[in-house]
C-alpha positions in Angstrom: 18.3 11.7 23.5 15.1 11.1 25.0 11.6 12.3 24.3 10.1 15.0 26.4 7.1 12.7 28.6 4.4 14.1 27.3 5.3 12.3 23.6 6.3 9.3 25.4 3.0 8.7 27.1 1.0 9.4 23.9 3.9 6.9 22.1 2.6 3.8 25.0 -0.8 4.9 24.6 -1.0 4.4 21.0 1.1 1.0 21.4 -1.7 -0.2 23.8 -4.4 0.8 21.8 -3.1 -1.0 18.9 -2.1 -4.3 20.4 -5.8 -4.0 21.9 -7.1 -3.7 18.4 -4.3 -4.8 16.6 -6.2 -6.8 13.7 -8.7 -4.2 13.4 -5.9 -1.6 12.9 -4.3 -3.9 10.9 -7.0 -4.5 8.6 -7.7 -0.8 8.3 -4.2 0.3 8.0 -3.4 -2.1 4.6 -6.7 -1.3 3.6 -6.3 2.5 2.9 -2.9 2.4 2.1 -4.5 -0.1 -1.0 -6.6 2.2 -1.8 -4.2 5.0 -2.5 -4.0 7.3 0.2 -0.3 7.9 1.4 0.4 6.8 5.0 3.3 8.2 7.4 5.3 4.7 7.5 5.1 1.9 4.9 2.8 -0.5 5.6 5.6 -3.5 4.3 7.3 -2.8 7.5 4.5 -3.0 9.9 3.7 -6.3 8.5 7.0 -7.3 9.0 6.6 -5.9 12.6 3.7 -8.2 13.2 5.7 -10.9 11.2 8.5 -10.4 14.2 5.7 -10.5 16.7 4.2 -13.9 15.9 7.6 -15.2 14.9 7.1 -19.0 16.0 3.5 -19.0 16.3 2.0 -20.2 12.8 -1.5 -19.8 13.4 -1.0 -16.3 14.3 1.4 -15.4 11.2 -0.9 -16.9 9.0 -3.5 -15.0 10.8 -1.8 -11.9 10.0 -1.4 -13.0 6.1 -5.0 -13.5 5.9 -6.0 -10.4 7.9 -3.9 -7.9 5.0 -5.0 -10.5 2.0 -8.7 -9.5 3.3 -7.9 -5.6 3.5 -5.8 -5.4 0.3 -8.7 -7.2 -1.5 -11.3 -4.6 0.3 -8.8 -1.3 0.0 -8.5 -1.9 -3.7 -12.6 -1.5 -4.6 -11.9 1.6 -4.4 -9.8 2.9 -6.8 -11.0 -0.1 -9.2 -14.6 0.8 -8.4 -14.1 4.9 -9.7 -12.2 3.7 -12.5 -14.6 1.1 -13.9 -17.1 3.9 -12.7 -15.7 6.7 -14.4 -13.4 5.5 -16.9 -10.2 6.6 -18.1 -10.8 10.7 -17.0 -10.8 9.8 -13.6 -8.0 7.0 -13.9 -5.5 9.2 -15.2 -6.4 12.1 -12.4 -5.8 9.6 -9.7 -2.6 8.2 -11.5 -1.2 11.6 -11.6 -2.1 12.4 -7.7 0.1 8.8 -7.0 3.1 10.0 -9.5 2.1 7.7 -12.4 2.1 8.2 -15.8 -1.7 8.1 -17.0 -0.1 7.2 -20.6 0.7 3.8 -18.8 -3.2 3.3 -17.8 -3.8 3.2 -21.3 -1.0 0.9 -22.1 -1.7 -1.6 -19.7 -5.5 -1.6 -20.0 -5.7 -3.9 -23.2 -3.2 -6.2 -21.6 -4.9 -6.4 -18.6 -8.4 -6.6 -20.4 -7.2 -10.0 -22.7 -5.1 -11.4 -19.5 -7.5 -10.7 -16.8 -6.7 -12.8 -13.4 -3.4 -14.2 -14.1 -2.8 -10.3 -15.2 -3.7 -9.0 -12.1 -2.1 -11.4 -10.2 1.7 -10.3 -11.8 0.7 -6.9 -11.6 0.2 -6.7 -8.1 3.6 -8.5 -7.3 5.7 -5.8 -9.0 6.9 -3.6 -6.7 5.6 0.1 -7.2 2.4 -1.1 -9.2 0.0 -2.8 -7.0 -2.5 0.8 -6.6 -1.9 1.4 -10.6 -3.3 -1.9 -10.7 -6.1 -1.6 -9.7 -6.6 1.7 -12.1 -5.2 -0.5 -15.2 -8.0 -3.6 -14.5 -11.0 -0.6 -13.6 -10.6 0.9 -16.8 -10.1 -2.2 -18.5 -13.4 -3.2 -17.2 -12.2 -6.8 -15.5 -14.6 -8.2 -14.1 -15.1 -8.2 -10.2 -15.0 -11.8 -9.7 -11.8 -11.7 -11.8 -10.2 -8.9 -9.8 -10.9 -9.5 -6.4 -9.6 -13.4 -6.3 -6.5 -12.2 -8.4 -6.5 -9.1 -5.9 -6.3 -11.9 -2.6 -4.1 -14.5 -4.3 -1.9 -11.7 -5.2 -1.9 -10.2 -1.9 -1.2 -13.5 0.3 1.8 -14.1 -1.7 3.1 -10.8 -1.2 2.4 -10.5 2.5 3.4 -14.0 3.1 6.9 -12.4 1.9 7.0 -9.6 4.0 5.9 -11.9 7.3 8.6 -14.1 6.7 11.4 -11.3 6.4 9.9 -10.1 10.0 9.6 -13.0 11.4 13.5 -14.1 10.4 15.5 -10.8 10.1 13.1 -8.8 13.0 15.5 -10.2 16.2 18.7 -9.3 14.2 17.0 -5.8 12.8 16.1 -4.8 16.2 19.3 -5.7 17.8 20.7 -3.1 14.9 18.0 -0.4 15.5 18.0 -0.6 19.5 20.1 2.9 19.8 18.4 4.5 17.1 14.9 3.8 18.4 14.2 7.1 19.0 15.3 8.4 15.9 13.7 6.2 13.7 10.2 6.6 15.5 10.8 10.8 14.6 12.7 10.3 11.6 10.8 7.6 9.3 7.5 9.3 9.3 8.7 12.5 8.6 10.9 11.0 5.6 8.0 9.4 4.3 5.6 12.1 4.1 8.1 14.6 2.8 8.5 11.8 0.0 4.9 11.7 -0.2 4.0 15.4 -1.1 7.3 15.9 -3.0 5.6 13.1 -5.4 2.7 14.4 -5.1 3.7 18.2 -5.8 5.6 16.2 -8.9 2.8 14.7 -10.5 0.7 17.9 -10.4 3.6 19.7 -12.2 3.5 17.2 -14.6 -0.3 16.6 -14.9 -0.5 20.8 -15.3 2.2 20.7 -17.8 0.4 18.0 -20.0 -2.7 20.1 -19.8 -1.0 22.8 -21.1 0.6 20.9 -23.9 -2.4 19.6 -24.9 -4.2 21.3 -28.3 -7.9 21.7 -27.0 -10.6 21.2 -29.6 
């Protein structure tokens, strides 16, 4: 199967203009993913793509670890920021546009308030919780230069991880994925995004269903 040229010259243009910019793109790529807005591919396997890249060449990998640590740290204000802002009303609205339970916001919250860094820190390594994270120590009212170190020492462990994985499984993963190049470059972002509204169409169900439920006063 090959692509019709038109999508193949806009596929090398995009390549070039990201190994041009390819820190910046980085940077800006984690960085909105962190703060919550749903992205065609995972970011965890671009890094690893970079990882692959700069296999070899430690400067440049940690370059790349310090380059995501620096956007998660930035990306996360944001939804930290509106729910320190705002409080709880706006924390569980943006939980249920991610698919999370608002009901855990409030559980979390005192935990995260008593805990602080070392909280924050174990809450952005768990896989699935590292945006509700930053909702959780908002409305618990951490304070910023609590979150934002726990936010960076957080993410360099966790992007360290992924690096590595690129860096030793990317010559053996793209061996494997040669054939399917084409279909993965189609495929993955379409999966993705289909996950992405189907959670999305999810937690407005949910959220809609709760409102309902709810005796008004």
């Amino acid at each position: 199967m090959s692509l019709p040229p038109v999508i193949r010259d806009a596929i090398r243009l995009l390549f070039l203009a990201v190994l041009e910019h390819q820190y910046v793109v980085l940077f800006f790529v984690v960085a909105i993913e962190e703060a919550g807005v749903p992205l065609p591919a995972p970011t965890d396997v671009a890094i690893a793509f970079y990882g692959y890249r700069a296999r070899g060449n430690l400067p440049e990998l940690a370059q790349v670890v310090l380059v995501c640590a620096l956007a998660s740290t930035a990306g996360t204000l944001v939804p930290y920021l509106l729910a320190r802002r705002f409080g709880p009303t706006v924390a569980h609205r943006l939980a249920a546009w991610i698919d999370v339970d608002p009901v855990q916001v409030d559980r979390w919250a005192d935990r995260i308030h008593r805990r602080g860094f070392i909280a924050v820190v174990v809450g952005r390594l768990v896989p699935g919780a590292r945006v509700v994270m930053s909702l959780i120590a908002g409305t618990a009212r951490v304070p910023l230069y609590q979150f934002s170190p726990a936010v960076f020492v957080a993410a360099c462990i966790y992007w360290t991880f992924w690096v590595t994985i690129g860096a030793a499984l990317g010559p053996m993963f793209r061996r494997l994925a040669e054939p399917y190049i084409v279909y993965i470059l189609i495929g993955l972002p379409l999966v993705v995004i289909t996950y992405f509204v189907y959670r999305h169409l999810r937690a407005r169900r949910k959220w809609a269903s709760r409102s309902a439920t709810t005796p008004r006063t």
